[in-house]
LUMLODO-513906 format. One record per residue (C-alpha): z, x, y. Coordinates in steps of 0.25 Angstrom, whole numbers, plus 2048, in hexadecimal, padded with zeros to 3 digits. Each point is the difference from the previous one (the first is absolute). Last residue first. Layout:
# LUMLODO-513906
[rec [Z X Y]]
...
END
This chain:
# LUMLODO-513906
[rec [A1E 22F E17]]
[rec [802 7FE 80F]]
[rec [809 80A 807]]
[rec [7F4 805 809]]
[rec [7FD 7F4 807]]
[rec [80C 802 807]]
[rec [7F8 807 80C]]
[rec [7F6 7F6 7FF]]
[rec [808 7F4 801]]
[rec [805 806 80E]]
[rec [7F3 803 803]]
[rec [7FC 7F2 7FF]]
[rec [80C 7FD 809]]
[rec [7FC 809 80A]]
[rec [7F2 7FC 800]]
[rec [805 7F2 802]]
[rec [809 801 80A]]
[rec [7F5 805 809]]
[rec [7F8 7F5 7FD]]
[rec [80B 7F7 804]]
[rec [804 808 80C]]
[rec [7EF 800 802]]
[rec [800 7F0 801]]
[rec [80D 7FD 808]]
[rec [7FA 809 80A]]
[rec [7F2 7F7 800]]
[rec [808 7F4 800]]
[rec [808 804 80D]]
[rec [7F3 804 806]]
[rec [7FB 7F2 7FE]]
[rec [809 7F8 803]]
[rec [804 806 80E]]
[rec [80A 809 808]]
[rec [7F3 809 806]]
[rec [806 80C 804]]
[rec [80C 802 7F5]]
[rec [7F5 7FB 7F6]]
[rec [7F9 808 804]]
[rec [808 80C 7FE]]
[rec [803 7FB 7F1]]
[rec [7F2 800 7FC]]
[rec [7FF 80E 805]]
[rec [80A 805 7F8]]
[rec [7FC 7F7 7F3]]
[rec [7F2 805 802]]
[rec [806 80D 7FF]]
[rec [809 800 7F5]]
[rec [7F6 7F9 7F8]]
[rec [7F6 80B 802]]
[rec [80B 80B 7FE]]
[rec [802 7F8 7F2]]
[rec [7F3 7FF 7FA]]
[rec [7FF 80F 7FB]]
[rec [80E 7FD 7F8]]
[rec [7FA 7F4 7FB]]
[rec [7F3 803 7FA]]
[rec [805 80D 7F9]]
[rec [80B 7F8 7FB]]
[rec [7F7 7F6 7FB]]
[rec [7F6 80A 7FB]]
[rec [80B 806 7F8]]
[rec [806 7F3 7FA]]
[rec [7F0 7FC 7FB]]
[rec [801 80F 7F9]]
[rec [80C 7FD 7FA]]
[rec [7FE 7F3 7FA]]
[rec [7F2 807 7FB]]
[rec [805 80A 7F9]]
[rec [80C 7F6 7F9]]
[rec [7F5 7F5 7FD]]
[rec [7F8 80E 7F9]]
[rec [80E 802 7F8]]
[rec [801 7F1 7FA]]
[rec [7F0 7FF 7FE]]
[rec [801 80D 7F8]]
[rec [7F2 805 7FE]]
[rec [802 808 80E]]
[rec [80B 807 7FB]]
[rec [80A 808 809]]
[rec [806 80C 7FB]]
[rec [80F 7FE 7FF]]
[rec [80B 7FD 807]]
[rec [7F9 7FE 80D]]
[rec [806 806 80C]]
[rec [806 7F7 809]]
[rec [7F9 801 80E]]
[rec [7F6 7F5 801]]
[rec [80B 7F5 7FA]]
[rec [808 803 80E]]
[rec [80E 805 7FC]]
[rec [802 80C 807]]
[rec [80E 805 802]]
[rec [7FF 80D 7F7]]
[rec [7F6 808 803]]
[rec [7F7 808 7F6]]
[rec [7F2 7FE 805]]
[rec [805 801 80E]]
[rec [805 80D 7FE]]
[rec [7F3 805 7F6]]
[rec [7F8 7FB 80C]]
[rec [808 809 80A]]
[rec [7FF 80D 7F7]]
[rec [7F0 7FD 7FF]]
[rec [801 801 80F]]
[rec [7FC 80F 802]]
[rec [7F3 7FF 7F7]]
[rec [7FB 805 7F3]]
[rec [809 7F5 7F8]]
[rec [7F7 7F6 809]]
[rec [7F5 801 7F7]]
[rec [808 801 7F4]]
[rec [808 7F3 805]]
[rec [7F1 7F8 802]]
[rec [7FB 802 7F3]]
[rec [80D 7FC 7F9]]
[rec [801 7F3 80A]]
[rec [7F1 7FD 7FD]]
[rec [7F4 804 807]]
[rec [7F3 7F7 801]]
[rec [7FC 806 80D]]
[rec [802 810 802]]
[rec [7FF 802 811]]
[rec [805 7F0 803]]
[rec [80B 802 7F7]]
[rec [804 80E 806]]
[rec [7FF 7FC 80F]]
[rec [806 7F4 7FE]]
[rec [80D 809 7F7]]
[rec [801 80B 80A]]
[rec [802 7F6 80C]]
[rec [80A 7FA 7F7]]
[rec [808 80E 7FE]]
[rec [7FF 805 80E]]
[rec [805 7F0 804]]
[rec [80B 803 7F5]]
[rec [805 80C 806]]
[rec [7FF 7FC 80E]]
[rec [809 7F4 7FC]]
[rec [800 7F3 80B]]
[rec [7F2 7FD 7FA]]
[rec [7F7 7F8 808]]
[rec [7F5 7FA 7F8]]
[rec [7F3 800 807]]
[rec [7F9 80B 7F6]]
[rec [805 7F3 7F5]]
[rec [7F9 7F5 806]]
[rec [7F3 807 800]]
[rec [802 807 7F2]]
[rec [803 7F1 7F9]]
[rec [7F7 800 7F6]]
[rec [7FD 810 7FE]]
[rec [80F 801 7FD]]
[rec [801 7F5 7F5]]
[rec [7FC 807 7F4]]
[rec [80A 80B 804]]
[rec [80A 7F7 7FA]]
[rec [80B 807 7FD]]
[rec [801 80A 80A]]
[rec [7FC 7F6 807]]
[rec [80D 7F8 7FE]]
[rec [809 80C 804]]
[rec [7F9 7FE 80C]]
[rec [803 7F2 802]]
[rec [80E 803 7FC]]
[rec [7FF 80A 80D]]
[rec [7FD 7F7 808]]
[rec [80B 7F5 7FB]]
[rec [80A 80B 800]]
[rec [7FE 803 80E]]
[rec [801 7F3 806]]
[rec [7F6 7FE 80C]]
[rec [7F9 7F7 7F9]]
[rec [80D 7F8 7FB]]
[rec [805 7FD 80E]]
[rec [80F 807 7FD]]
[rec [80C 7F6 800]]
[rec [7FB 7FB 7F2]]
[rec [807 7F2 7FE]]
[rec [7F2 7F9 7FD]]
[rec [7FF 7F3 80A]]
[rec [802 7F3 7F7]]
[rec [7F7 7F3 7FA]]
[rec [7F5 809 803]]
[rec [7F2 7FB 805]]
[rec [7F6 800 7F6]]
[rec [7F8 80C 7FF]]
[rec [7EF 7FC 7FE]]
[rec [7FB 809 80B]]
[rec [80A 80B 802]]
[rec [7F8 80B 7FF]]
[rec [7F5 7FB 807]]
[rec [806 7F9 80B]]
[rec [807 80E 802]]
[rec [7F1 80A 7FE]]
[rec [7FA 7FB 80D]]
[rec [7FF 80C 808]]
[rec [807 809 808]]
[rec [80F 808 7FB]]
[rec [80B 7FF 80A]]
[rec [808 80C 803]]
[rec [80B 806 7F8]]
[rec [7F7 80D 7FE]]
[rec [7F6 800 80A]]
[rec [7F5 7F8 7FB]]
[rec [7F2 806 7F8]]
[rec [7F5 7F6 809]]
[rec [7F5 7FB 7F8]]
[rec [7F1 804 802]]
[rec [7F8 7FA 7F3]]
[rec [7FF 80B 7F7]]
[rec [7F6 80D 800]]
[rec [801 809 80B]]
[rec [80F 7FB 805]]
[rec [806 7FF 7F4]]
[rec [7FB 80D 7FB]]
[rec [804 805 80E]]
[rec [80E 7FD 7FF]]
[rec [802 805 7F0]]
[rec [7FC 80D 805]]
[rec [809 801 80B]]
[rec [80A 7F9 7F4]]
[rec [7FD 80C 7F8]]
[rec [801 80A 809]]
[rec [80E 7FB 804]]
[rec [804 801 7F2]]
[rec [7FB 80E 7FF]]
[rec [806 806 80B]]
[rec [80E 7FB 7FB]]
[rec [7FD 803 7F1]]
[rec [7FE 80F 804]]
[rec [7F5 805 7F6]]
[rec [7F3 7F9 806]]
[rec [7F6 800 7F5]]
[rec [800 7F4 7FC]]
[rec [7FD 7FC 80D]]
[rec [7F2 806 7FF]]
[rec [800 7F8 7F4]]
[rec [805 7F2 806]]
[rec [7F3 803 80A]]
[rec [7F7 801 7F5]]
[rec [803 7F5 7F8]]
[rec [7FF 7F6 80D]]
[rec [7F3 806 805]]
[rec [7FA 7FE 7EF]]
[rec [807 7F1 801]]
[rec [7F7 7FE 80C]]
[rec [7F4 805 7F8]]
[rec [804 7F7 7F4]]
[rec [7FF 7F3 809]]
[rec [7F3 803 806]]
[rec [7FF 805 80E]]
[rec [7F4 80C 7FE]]
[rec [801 810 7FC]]
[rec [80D 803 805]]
[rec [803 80E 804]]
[rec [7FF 7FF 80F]]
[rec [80C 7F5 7FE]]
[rec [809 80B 7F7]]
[rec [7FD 80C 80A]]
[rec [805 7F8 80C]]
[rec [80D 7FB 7F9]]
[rec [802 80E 7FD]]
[rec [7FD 806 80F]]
[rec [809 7F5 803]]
[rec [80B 804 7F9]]
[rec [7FE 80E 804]]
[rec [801 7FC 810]]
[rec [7F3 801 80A]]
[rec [801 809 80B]]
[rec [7FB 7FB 80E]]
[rec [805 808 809]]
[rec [7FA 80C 7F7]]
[rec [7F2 7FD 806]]
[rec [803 7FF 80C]]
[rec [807 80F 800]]
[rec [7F4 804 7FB]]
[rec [7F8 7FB 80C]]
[rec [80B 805 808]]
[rec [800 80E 7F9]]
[rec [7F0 802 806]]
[rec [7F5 7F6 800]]
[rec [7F4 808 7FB]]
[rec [807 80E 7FA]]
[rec [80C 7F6 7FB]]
[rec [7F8 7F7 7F8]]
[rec [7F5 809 7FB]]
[rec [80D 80A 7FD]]
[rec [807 7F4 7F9]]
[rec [7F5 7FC 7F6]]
[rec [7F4 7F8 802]]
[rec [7F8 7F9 7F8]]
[rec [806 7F3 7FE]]
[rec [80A 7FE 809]]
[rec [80E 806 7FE]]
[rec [80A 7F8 7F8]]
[rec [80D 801 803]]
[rec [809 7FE 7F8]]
[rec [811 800 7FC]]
[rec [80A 805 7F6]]
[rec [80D 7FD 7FE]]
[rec [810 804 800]]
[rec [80A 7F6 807]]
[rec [807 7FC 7F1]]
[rec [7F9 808 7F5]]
[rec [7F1 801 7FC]]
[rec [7FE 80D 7F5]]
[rec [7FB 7F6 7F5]]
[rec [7F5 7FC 809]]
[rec [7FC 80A 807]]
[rec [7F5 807 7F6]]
[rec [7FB 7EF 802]]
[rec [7FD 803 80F]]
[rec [7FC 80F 7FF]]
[rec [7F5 7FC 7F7]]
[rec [7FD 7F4 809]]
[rec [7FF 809 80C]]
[rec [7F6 809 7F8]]
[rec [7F7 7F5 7FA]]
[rec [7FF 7FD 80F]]
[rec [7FB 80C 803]]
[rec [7F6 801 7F5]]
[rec [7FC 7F2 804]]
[rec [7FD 804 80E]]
[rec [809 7FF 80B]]
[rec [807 80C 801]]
[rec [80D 801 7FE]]
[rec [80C 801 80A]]
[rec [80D 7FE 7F7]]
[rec [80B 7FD 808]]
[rec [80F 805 800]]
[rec [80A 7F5 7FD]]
[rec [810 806 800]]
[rec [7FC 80D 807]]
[rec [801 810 7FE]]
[rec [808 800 7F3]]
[rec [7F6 7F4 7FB]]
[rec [7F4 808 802]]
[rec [806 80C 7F4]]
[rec [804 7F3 7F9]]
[rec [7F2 7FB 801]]
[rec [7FA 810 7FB]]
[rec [809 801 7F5]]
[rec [7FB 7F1 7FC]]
[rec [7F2 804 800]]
[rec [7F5 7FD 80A]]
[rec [7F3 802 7FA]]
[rec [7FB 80F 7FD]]
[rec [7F8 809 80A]]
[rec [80C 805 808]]
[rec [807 7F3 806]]
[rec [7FF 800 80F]]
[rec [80A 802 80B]]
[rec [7FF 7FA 80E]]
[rec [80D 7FF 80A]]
[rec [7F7 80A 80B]]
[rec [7F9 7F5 806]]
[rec [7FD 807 80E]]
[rec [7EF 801 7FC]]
[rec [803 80E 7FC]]
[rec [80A 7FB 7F7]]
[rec [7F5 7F2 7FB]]
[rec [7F6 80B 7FF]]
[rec [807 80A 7F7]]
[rec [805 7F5 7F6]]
[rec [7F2 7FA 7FE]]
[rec [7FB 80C 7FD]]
[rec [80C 801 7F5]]
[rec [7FB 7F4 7F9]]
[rec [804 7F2 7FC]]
[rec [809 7FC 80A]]
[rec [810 7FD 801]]
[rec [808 7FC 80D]]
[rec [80E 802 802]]
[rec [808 7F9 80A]]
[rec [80B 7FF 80A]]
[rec [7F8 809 80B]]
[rec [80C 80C 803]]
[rec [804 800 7F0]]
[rec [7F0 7FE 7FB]]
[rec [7FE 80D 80A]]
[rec [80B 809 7F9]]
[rec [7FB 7FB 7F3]]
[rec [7F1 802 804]]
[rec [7FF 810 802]]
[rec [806 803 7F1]]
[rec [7F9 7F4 7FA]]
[rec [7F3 805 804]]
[rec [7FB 7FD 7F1]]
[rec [809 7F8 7F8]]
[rec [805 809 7F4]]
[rec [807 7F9 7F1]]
[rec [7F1 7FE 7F9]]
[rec [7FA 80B 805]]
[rec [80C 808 7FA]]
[rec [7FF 810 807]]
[rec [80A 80D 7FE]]
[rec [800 801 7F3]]
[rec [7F1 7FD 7FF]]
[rec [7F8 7F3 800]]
[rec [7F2 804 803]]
[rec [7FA 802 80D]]
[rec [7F8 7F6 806]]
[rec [7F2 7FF 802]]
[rec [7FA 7F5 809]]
[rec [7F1 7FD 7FF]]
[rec [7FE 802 7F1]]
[rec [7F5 805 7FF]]
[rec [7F6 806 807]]
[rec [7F8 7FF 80B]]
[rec [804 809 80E]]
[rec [80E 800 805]]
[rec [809 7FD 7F5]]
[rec [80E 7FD 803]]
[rec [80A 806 7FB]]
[rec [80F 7FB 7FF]]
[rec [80A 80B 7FE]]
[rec [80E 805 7FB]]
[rec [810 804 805]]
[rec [7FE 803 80F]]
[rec [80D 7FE 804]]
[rec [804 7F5 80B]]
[rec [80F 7FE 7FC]]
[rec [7FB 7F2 7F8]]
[rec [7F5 808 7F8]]
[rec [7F3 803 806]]
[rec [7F2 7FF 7FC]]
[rec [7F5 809 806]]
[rec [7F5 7FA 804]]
[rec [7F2 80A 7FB]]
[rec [7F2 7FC 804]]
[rec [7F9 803 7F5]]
[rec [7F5 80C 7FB]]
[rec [808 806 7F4]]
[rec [80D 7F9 7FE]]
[rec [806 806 7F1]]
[rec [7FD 80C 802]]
[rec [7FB 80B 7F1]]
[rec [809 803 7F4]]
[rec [7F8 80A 7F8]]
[rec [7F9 7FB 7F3]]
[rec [7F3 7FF 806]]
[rec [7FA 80B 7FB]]
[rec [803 801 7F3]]
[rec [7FB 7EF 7FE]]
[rec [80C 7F7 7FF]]
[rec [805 7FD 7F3]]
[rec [810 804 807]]
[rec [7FF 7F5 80A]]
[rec [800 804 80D]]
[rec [80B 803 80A]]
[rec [7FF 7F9 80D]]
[rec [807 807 80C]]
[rec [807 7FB 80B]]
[rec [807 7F4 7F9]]
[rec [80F 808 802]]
[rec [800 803 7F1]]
[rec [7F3 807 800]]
[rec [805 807 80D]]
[rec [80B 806 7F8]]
[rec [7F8 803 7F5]]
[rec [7F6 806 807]]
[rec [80B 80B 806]]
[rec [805 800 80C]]
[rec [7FA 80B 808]]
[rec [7F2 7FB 7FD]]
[rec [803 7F3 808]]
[rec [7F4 803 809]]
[rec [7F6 807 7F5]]
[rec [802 7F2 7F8]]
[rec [7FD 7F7 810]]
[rec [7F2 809 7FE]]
[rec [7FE 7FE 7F3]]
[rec [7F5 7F4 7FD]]
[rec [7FA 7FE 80C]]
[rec [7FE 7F6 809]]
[rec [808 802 80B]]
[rec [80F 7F8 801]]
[rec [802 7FB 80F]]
[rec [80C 7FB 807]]
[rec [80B 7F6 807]]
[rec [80C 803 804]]
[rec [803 7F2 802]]
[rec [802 803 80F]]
[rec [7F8 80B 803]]
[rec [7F4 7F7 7FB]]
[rec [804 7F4 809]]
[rec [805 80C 80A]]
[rec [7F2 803 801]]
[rec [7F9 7F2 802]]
[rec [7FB 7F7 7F4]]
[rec [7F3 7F7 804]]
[rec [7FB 7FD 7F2]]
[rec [7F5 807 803]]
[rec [809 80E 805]]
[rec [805 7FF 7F5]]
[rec [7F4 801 7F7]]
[rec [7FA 80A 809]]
[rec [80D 808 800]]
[rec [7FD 801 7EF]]
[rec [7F3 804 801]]
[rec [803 80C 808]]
[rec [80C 804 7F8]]
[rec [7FA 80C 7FC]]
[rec [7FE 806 80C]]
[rec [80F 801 805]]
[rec [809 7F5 803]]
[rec [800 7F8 7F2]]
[rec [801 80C 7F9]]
[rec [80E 803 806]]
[rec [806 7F3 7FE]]
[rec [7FC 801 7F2]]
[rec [805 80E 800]]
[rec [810 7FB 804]]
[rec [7FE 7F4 7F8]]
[rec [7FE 80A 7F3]]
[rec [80C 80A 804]]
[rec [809 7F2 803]]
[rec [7FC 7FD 7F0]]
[rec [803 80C 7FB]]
[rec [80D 802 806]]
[rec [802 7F1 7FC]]
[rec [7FF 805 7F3]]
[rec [80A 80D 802]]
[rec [80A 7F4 806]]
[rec [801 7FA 7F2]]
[rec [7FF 80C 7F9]]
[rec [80E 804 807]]
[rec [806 7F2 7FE]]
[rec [7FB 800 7F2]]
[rec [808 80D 7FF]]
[rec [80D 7FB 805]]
[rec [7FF 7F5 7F7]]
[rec [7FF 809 7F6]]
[rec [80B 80B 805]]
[rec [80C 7F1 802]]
[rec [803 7F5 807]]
[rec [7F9 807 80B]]
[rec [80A 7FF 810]]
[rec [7F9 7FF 80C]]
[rec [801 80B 809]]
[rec [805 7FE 80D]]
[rec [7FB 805 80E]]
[rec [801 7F3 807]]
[rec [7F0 7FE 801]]
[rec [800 802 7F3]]
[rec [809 7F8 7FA]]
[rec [7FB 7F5 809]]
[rec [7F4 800 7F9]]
[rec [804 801 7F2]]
[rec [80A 7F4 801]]
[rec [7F4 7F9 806]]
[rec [7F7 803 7F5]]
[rec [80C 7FE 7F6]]
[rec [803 7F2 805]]
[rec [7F1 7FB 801]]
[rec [7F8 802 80D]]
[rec [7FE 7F1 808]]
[rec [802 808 80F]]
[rec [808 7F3 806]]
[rec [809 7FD 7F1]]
[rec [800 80D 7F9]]
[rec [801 80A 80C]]
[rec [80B 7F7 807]]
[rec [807 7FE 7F3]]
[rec [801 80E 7FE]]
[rec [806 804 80F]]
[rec [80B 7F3 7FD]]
[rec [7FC 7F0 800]]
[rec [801 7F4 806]]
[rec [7F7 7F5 806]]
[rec [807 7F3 803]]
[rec [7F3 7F9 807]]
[rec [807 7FF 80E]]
[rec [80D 807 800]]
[rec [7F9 80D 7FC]]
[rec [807 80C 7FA]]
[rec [7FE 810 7FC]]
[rec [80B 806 7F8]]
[rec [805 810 803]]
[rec [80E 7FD 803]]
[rec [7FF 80A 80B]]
[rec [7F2 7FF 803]]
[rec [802 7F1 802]]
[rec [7F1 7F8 803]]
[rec [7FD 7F1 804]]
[rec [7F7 7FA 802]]
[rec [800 7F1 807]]
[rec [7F7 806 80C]]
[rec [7FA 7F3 807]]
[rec [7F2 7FD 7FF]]
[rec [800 7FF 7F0]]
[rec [7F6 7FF 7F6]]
[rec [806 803 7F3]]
[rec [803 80D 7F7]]
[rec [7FE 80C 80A]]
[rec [80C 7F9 807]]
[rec [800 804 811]]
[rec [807 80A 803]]
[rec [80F 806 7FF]]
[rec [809 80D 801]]
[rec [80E 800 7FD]]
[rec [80D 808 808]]
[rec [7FD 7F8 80C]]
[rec [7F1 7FB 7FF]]
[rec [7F5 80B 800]]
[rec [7F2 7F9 7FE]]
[rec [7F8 801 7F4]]
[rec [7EF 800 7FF]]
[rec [7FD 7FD 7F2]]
[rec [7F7 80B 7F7]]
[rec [806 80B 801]]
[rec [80D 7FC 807]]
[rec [805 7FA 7F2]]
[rec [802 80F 7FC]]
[rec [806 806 80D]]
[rec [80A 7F3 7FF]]
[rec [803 801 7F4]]
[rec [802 811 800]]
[rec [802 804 7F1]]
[rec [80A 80A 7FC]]
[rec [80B 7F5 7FC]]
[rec [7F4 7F8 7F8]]
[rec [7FD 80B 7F7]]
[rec [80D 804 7FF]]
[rec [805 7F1 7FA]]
[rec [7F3 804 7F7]]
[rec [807 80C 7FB]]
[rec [80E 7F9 7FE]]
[rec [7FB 7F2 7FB]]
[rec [7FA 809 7F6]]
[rec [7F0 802 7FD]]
[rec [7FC 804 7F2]]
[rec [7F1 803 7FE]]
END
């Protein structure tokens, strides 16, 4: 299908925006332009705008802008064809075929939903006569009133094996075959059962619709036993269980009105959350969650939430849909929970307490992280070492998993937090710049004489950019050492985001896969987004620390001279890790030292300052020596 600038230019120049925006928004005239209230964020006072003339629609408050088909796209939800399509027809033009076969697939196309819309249309009949006695009983227990059922075009299949086949006669078995009416049987059949013969016999029949509110297949549930419980037609050219929400075509103008989108489990849960006022309710279609069916949520709203039951199957479901999300997750887009009480799905809850019992429940959503973090602390069998390493494996996997580097990174650090806070000793992460807590300083520097000289450095060596990142390059070297020095080193504050990404990766690694060397630890991180930054840091000029040259050969443990060399290097990495994490400490005690000494005036305070600028002098002078360590043969 081929569609000009011209032709769609046309489009736009036959279609009425304000007619079209006044369907679903009340708009008010202003001058030569009309205006309302922004469909796309709360507002009180009218920020909308609508031009005829230039045929654009604007807000000032949110920035919302858009012709006639962004309008249908972005506050109906249809695709761009669909909407294309629909104003098309509403303005007397035909839409162009690329070419006689996809003119014909569009022909058989609407020939199946003929079929379809025929079969909806008995349903609905069968469920008002005599036949559909069972099935108003049903509803009628579940408390669904007439324009419930009017509503959702709901119906009644009888069971029989060719009553619907007599009904769709006209167009042909095969037609109706390929719709998911009929079901052809196997050619090894018996003789006399070889006849296609009604898919739904003796169900309550929903209709499905697509996003312009046609009838395009069915769920059936059964009404007396049998199974299974909810039938659903098959995938046919019309229908993708997998890439339809259910109810999607009622709740994307709701979701724009309400901000929010909420998923269920089934399409009885969907019909009595609407007639209940809560209209913004799809449901997947008998399947899990799939990625279609998240983007197709994500169109309507940034975080839609997942209302499951509270059982085991239920939350097995929301954690299914969890980790499917994963890979799909991208700045602002998420997921979040609720979990209903046990027993009790949304018509109990609704039926009972009415919306606002619902409504309770969804002010109370819980995030996808912390659904995750949840999931791996129910999981663990008892509080040994080895299960606290299985909750941190975990959660770095589901991580793993998140495509875009920046959501990633910050789920690893959330992650990262709440290990710490579940299972070290509490200690506070600082605000980069800020003073680190505890008592690592008199430890680092215990042992450093005084300097005869203050190093000439103008920048404090902790917060000197090469030194942190030479102290990487080092662990990429020595991965040996991380597991050591894992506390001290998830304090660091690193200046470069790449290289704190790329040190967050290397702890978690190290700590994941023990024992790794620098080979093992580079092809781990060769499947990840800062594996270009390690090779950078790896292959920089400028460093001279004795940890970041590269060996000229193969070391030899046998080789007393070359096992002194390892060693050298590794003592010079822990010293630099020491002192660079020691050096906020200093600078602190040595700020508040100095204040009271401006208060007090006396002996005492002016020795304790004295004592921390030499201290202070110290580490920088030791990572002074360091830092031409390197040049040593």
């Amino acid at each position: 299908m081929t569609l000009t600038p011209q032709w769609l230019d046309e489009l736009r120049a036959r279609t009425s925006l304000s007619s079209l925006i006044g369907k679903s928004v009340k708009v008010t005239r202003a001058g030569r332009e009309w205006k309302a209230c922004c469909p796309f964020h709360n507002e009180k006072t009218p920020s909308f705008t609508i031009n005829d003339d230039k045929g654009f629609y604007h807000c000032f408050g949110c920035g919302a802008h858009g012709d006639a088909i962004r309008w249908m796209t972005d506050h109906r939800g249809l695709a761009f064809m669909d909407a294309v399509k629909e104003l098309a027809a509403a303005a007397g033009m035909e839409v162009p075929a690329a070419d006689p076969r996809a003119a014909k697939r569009a022909e058989e196309a609407m020939s199946l939903r003929d079929v379809t819309e025929a079969s909806a249309l008995w349903f609905r009949e069968r469920l008002a006569d005599s036949e559909g006695a069972e099935a108003r009983s049903y509803l009628a227990k579940r408390g669904l009133t007439a324009q419930t059922i009017s509503s959702f075009g709901l119906g009644y299949a009888p069971d029989a094996r060719g009553r619907l086949k007599e009904v769709l006669a006209q167009f042909g078995d095969a037609m109706a075959i390929e719709a998911g009416m009929l079901i052809q049987p196997p050619e090894d059949a018996p003789a006399n059962r070889r006849e296609p013969y009604d898919r739904f016999r003796g169900r309550l029949m929903i209709p499905i619709r697509d996003l312009r509110g046609r009838t395009i297949a069915f769920g059936g549930r059964i009404l007396g036993a049998g199974e299974p419980k909810y039938l659903n037609s098959p995938d046919t050219p019309l229908f993708d269980k997998g890439r339809i929400l259910y109810n999607l075509d009622r709740a994307a103008p709701a979701s724009r009105k309400s901000g929010r989108l909420i998923v269920v489990e089934g399409y009885m849960d969907v019909i009595a959350l609407a007639q209940a006022g809560i209209e913004e309710a799809v449901a997947p279609l008998g399947t899990a969650l799939t990625e279609d069916q998240i983007a197709l949520a994500w169109r309507q709203v940034s975080v839609p939430v997942l209302a499951f039951d509270g059982d085991a199957a239920g939350q097995r479901a929301a954690l299914r849909a969890a980790t499917r999300a994963l890979p799909l997750l991208r700045p602002g887009h998420s997921l979040s929970f609720v979990t209903l009480p046990p027993g009790q799905d949304p018509d109990d809850i609704v039926r009972t307490g009415g919306a606002s019992a619902f409504d309770a429940l969804l002010s109370a959503t819980t995030p996808l992280v912390d659904l995750l973090w949840q999931t791996a602390l129910t999981d663990r069998t008892d509080d040994t070492p080895e299960s606290r390493a299985g909750v941190r494996a975990r959660c770095m996997e589901w991580a793993d998993l998140i495509s875009d580097r920046d959501v990633q990174a910050h789920y690893r650090q959330a992650f990262r937090e709440r290990l710490d806070a579940a299972f070290f000793a509490p200690r506070q992460r600082p605000e980069r710049g800020a003073p680190r807590a505890g008592a690592r300083a008199a430890r680092s520097a215990r042992g450093w004489a005084p300097p005869e000289r203050s190093p000439t450095a103008g920048v404090p060596a902790a917060a000197n950019r090469m030194v942190i990142d030479a102290i990487i390059a080092g662990l990429l070297r020595y991965p040996g050492l991380v597991e050591r020095h894992a506390e001290a080193l998830s304090s660091l504050d690193v200046p470069d985001s790449r290289s704190q990404a790329l040190l967050e990766s290397i702890i978690d690694t190290c700590l994941m896969h023990q024992g790794l060397d620098s080979a093992a630890l580079l092809t781990i991180l060769g499947n990840r987004p800062v594996y270009n930054r390690a090779m950078e840091l790896l292959r920089a000029d400028g460093m001279h620390f004795s940890f970041t040259r590269a060996p000229r050969k193969a070391v030899n443990p046998g080789d007393p001279d070359e096992r002194a060399q390892l060693s050298l290097a590794q003592r010079d990495l822990d010293e630099a890790i020491a002192a660079v994490v020691a050096w906020p400490e200093v600078e602190r005690a040595l700020a508040a030292a100095t204040k009271a000494m401006q208060v007090r005036l006396d002996e005492e305070s002016w020795a304790e300052q004295q004592r921390l600028k030499t201290m202070k002098d110290s580490l920088a002078e030791r990572l002074a020596e360091l830092a031409d360590g390197g040049r040593r043969d």
